[in-house]
C-alpha positions, 0 to 999 in steps of 0.5 A: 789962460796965460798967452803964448805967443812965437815969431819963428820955428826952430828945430831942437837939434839946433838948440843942442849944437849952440849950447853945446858950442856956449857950454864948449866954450866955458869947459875945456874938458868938454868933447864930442863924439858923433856916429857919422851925423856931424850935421844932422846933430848940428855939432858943426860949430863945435867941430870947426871951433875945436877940432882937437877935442872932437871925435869922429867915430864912424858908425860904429855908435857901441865903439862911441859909447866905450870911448865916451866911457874912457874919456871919463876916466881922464876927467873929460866930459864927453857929449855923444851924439848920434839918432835916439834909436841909435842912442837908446836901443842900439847900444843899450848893453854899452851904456848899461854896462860901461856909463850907468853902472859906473855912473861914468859922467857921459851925456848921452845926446839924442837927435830925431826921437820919436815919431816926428824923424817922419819919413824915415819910418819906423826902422829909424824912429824910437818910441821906448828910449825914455822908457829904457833909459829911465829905468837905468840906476842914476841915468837922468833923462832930459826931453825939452819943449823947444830950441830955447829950451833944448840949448839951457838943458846941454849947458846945464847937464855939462855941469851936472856930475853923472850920466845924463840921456838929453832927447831932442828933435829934427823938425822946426816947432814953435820957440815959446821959451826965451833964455831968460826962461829957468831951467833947472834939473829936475824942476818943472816950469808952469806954463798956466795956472789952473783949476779944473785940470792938470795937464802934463806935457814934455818934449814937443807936446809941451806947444800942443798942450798949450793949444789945448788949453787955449781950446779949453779955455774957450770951452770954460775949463780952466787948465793947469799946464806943466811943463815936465823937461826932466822925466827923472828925476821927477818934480813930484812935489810939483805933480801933487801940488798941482793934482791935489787942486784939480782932482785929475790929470792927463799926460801927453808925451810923443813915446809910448805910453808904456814906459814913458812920463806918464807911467811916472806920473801914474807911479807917482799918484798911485803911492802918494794920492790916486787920481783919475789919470787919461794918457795921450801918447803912442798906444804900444805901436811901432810908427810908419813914414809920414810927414811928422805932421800926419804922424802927430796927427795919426797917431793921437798926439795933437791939441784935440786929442789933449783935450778929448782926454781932458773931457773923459777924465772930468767926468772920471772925478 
């Protein structure tokens, strides 16, 4: 098992406020929009840095994403900023109908996704955006393991022509990847080359797939981990490569499991080469207020849950 090591914890949000800032810097069609959450985003330095090019627009988040819309049309690339829930299911007519049918160029930036919001509680947390916005024609969807990661995703989609929905979160997780780490649209990263098992992680799950297969390794499995940032498009190539070796998979994603990565990658296996498939995930269930920490652990989406899930699906081959 290849070695992962961190010396600090940072929240992705951060990592969305500096590359946005880097990626500002290098694009003067580059601006930003926020629903009232300026800081909550950390879109703080790109306001102070150019004011003329940001937008407060108030909590009005389906005014945001008209805007966002029009903008494009002359030439700008808008990054809008506001909570996944607010991003996702409150304007979701707004996006389907004015940036995805249009394929208008709007990143769509979406802070305190999923079940670690924490004590907000369910009315705040959003567990169904990937599956929403996946299902948009041309929307890719974008959920990175860390701060590194999250900061390489915002400058790489200021690049990218078309409609993008970029997910991220409030609370500090161990920063595994450096800038020096590729990242590239639509490719997976392999984190530990394995026989017995394919692991499938995104977002936060990526750190706790790793623990599983340091928990693994002890019990003499031998775990593939993959890192899976870009949910569409889906590296497929790189899912049936690593299948085709291990005979089975297990998917891990902070969302539901209905919707999400790993009906992509059941999807994926079921047209190509099936195989036995386990899926750790939130089981068709709202959330509740907790620390993000009792969350995670309530709700099955830890390193143990991982590798009980690797264990039944072993013995499914």
């Amino acid at each position: 098992m290849k070695k992962y090591t961190y010396t600090e914890k940072k929240d992705t949000r951060s990592g969305f406020g500096v590359g946005l800032h880097e990626a500002a810097k290098k694009n003067d069609n580059i601006v930003g929009l926020c629903a009232d959450l300026t800081g909550s985003l950390k879109m703080n330095a790109f306001q102070n840095e150019f004011p003329e090019r940001f937008f407060q627009t108030g909590i009005s988040e389906a005014n945001m994403i008209g805007i966002a819309a029009g903008m494009t049309i002359g030439g700008k690339i808008p990054f809008t900023g506001t909570f996944a829930n607010f991003s996702t299911g409150r304007v979701y007519d707004q996006i389907r109908q004015s940036i995805a049918y249009s394929h208008k160029n709007v990143k769509i930036c979406a802070s305190h996704a999923g079940l670690t919001l924490g004590e907000d509680g369910a009315t705040h947390q959003i567990l169904e955006d990937i599956g929403m916005m996946k299902m948009l024609p041309g929307m890719v969807v974008i959920n990175p393991c860390d701060f590194n990661q999250t900061k390489q995703a915002t400058m790489a989609i200021a690049e990218y022509e078309g409609p993008v929905y970029l997910r991220f979160g409030r609370p500090s997780i161990p920063v595994f990847t450096t800038d020096e780490t590729p990242f590239e649209i639509g490719k997976a990263l392999m984190i530990n080359e394995g026989k017995d098992v394919t692991i499938i992680a995104t977002g936060h799950m990526v750190w706790e797939a790793i623990q599983a297969g340091e928990k693994l390794e002890a019990m003499g499995i031998d775990a593939e981990i993959i890192n899976i940032h870009t949910i569409k498009p889906l590296d497929e190539e790189a899912i049936l490569k690593s299948v085709a070796k291990t005979g089975c998979v297990v998917t891990a994603e902070e969302h539901n499991i209905l919707g999400g990565l790993g009906e992509s990658v059941a999807r994926t296996l079921a047209v190509n080469t099936p195989a036995p498939q386990e899926f750790v995930g939130t089981q068709d269930t709202f959330g509740e207020s907790g620390t993000p920490a009792e969350l995670m652990l309530k709700y099955g989406l830890s390193s143990d849950s991982i590798v009980e899930k690797v264990k039944k699906v072993m013995a499914r081959k």
